[in-house]
C-alpha angles and dihedrals in degrees: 000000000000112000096252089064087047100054094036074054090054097045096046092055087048100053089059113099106238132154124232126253124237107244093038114114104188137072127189117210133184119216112200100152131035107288131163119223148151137259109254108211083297131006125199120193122200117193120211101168138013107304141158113222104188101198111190106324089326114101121205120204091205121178128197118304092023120126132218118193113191131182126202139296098052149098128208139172121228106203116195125214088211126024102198097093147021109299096183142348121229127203118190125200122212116216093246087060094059096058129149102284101043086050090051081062092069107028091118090055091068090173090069103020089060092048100058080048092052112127108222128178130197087262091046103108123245105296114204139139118215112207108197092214127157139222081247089058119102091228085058095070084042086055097047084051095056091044084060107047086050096056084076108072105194139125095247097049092059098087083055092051098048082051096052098041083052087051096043097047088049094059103036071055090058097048107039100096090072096033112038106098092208089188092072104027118086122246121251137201114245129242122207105198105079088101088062099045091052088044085053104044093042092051101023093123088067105012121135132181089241090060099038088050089051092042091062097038102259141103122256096250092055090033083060106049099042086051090061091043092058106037101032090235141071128271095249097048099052090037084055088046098050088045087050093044091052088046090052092055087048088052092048106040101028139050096227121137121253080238087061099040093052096079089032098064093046093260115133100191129043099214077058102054094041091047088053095041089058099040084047105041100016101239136055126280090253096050090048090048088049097044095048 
């Protein structure tokens, strides 16, 4: 599939006239004329011909194949050269999409990682990073992927949108020594956690605290404290949202019975798991089920 079909593909889903789901954190956009707009949570531009994206007071002078990532607060302009057709296409990611489990996804790319972490206020400056890839790039053809499987906004699609970001974010990881043009990107702090999340969302059916501590090398006590430090919250409650999270995607993308999803999301008792489902989403497993 050559990219021309593909993009032709991903216009043609956008000029129907649907309508979004409710549950669904993500929305793809085509620019082929000069528009202003705002970051979402997190913005992703994908340039598919010569363009000018002026962030903040920075301008970018971007070509086909190159990538633009972008965190809130911030505005920006994207300025085609021709406007006959799609210059670029933006995704942008809402803050309920990125939660623990899919950032556990990505915990071993930091660069990334760190950037969808990243704290910003309304007097941060603009935070972006600008990849100087190419059409020829093998993150390209995972970008044109994920920009494929978003142009159907639908409930259903999301899981394979949430594959084929992941994919796409791992390789763009590989790949961003040669390609992240550090001059024009803006700098981040760093976060140190993303280990313990992985650790966490690839054991949470039979995680503790005790084995997680050994398994990094601490004690429990230690293990506890610098978890907190880290995360701003305490082991437990991020090890129960992380088990709810990943109860709330079997709800959404499989038929399987509360009954079957209990064991399956770490949780022993029943009065337990439906306790923590309503403190944590605000409403019971069978009326979330029933409203998504």
């Amino acid at each position: 599939m050559d990219s021309y079909h593909l993009d032709h593909t991903i216009l043609e889903n956008l000029s129907e006239n649907r309508v979004r789901e409710e549950g669904v954190y993500y929305n793809l956009s085509a620019v082929t004329r000069t528009g202003s707009r705002k970051v979402s949570f997190s913005t992703i531009i994908f340039i598919t011909g010569k363009s000018t994206v002026r962030i903040g007071k920075n301008t970018l002078t971007c070509g086909a194949g190159n990538i633009i990532m972008m965190r809130n607060p911030c505005s920006y302009t994207v300025i085609p050269e021709i406007s006959s057709t799609a210059a670029s296409f933006i995704l942008d990611i809402e803050h309920d999409f990125a939660d623990t489990l899919f950032l556990s996804q990505i915990a071993d790319c930091p660069l990334f990682y760190d950037f969808i972490r990243l704290q910003v206020q309304n007097t941060t400056p603009p935070q972006f990073l600008f990849f100087d890839t190419t059409e020829q790039t093998p993150v390209y053809w995972c970008g044109r992927v994920l920009l494929y499987q978003a142009s159907f906004v639908t409930v259903p699609a999301q899981k394979a949108v949430r594959s084929a970001l992941v994919l796409f974010l791992t390789t763009l990881h590989h790949e961003h020594r040669q390609h992240l043009v550090i001059s024009e990107s803006s700098m981040m702090p760093q976060y140190e956690a993303g280990r313990f999340l992985k650790y966490m969302a690839d054991n949470y059916r039979t995680i503790t605290l005790e084995n997680a501590a050994a398994h990094f090398g601490f004690n429990a006590a230690y293990f506890s404290t610098l978890f907190k430090k880290l995360e701003y919250t305490t082991f437990t409650r991020k090890l129960q949202e992380i088990r709810i999270e990943q109860a709330k995607r079997l709800l959404l993308t499989t038929n399987l019975t509360i009954e079957k999803i209990i064991p399956l999301t770490g949780f022993s008792e029943k009065s337990y798991f439906h306790r923590s489902f309503k403190k944590l989403t605000g409403m019971t497993p069978c009326e979330y089920k029933k409203i998504r």
